[in-house]
C-alpha positions, 0 to 999 in steps of 0.5 A, a space after each residue: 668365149 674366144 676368138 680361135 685366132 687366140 686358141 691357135 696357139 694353144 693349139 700348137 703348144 698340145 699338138 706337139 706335147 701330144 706327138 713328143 708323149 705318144 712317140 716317146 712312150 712309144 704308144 703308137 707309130 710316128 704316123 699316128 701320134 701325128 695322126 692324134 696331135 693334129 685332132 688335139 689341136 683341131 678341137 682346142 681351136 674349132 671345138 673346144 669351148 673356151 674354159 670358163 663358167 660363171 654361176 649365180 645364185 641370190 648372193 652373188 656369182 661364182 667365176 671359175 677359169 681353169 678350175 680356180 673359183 672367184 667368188 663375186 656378191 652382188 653388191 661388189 658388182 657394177 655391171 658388165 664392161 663392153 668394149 669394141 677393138 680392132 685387130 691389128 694385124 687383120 682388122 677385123 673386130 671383135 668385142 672384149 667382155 669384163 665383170 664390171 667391179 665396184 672399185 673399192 681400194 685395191 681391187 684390180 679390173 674385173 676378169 675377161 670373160 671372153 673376147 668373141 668376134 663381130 662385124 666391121 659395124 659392131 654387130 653380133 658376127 654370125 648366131 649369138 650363143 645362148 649363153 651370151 644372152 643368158 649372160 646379158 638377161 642375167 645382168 638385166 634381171 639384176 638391174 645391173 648395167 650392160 655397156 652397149 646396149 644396143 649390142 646386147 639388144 640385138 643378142 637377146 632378140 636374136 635368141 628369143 629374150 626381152 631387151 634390157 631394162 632401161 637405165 635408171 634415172 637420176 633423180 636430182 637432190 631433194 634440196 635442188 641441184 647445186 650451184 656452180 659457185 656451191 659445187 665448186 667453193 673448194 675445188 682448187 684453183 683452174 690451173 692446178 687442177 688442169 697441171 694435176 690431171 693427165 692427158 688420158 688418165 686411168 684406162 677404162 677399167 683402171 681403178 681410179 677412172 671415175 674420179 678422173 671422169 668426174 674431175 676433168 668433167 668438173 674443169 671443163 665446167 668451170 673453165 666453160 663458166 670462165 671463158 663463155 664461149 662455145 667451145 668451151 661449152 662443148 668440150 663442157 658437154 662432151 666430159 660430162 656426157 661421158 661421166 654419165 656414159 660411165 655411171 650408166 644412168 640416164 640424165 634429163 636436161 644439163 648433164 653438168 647439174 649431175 656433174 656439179 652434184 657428184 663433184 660436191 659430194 666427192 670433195 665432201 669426202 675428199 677435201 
């Protein structure tokens, strides 16, 4: 899953190896090595499938590229990334699509598993491939997330397929959600911890952004719990709506009770 503009350069780099090894072994005339070079590079841009598989089974999926497997359980899964662009030079958009890792120390980003073409508005360009929504419905299946899922939504109808599942529900703790004064007892001080994040944090698929989400989340709370006003209340909101975007779940009433529970969990195990 390629868009072809990416494959016209490998296109290229086989159409003249092709023309160098068939005039210099002398195979055939100039005019046909030419002929067969420009067909090679005709199926690396319009026929040729981007090379990748991805199988599964009860334990896991198996990812090969260029014939090196990565092997993935389950468990070290969080879902699948989903991330909108825009050409720079064209301007037209396309979808980026990553394994979503559980992040534990060390790992790098999960693999691109391609990047394929859509409208301006973000919808699916043309006829979705089957093995797209298969991708999508194997996901589902294994209740594991799919960013985007109004996107994905669209591929499995389009290809015969029962939508997502719909996201979890967080369930607040038996003992009731915190305080803010319990939550954040031992955070440290409003303007230290503001001096200690950056602008922007992790990237995306950076390990490290969710404790960043999760942090900035638990500042805008308390700086709103500071100040009172309604700005500080949105900005408030706002973090904690993408801390809940990134966990994939769904949470009923103040999402700042989730984020004041996640945050005193994770000083509990980072003091």
């Amino acid at each position: 899953m390629q868009m072809r503009s990416e494959r016209s350069g490998v296109g290229f780099v086989l159409m003249v190896a092709t023309a160098i090894v068939l005039v210099g072994t002398g195979a055939i005339d100039p005019l046909g090595a030419f002929l067969v070079a420009v067909l090679v590079a005709a199926a690396a841009l319009f026929a040729t499938p981007y090379a990748f598989w991805l199988r599964s089974d009860d334990r896991g999926v198996t990812f090969v590229r260029y014939l090196l497997p990565r092997r993935f359980a389950w468990a070290e899964l969080r879902g699948l990334a989903m991330e909108f662009g825009e050409e720079v030079e064209s301007g037209s958009r396309h979808l980026t699509l990553r394994l979503r890792l559980a992040d534990p120390p060390g790992r790098v980003p999960g693999p691109l598993l391609g990047k394929l073409p859509v409208t301006q508005e973000d919808t699916p360009s043309g006829v979705p491939s089957r093995a797209m929504a298969e991708l999508f419905a194997l996901f589902g299946e294994r209740g594991l997330p799919v960013e985007e899922a109004e996107f994905a939504n669209e591929v499995l109808r389009v290809r015969g397929f029962p939508p997502l599942p719909p996201l979890r529900v967080w369930a607040a703790p038996a003992e009731g959600v915190p305080g803010a004064e319990r939550a954040y007892a031992d955070a440290p001080g409003i303007d230290e911890e503001a001096d200690a994040l950056p602008a922007e944090g992790p990237r995306p698929r950076q390990r490290g952004r969710r404790e960043y989400l999760l942090r900035r989340a638990a500042l805008a709370d308390r700086v709103f719990l500071r100040d009172g006003d309604g700005l500080a209340l949105a900005i408030a909101l706002r973090a904690a709506e993408q801390l809940v975007r990134y966990d994939q779940i769904t949470v009923e009433g103040d999402q700042r009770h989730y984020v004041r529970e996640q945050y005193l969990s994770w000083r509990a195990r980072n003091p």
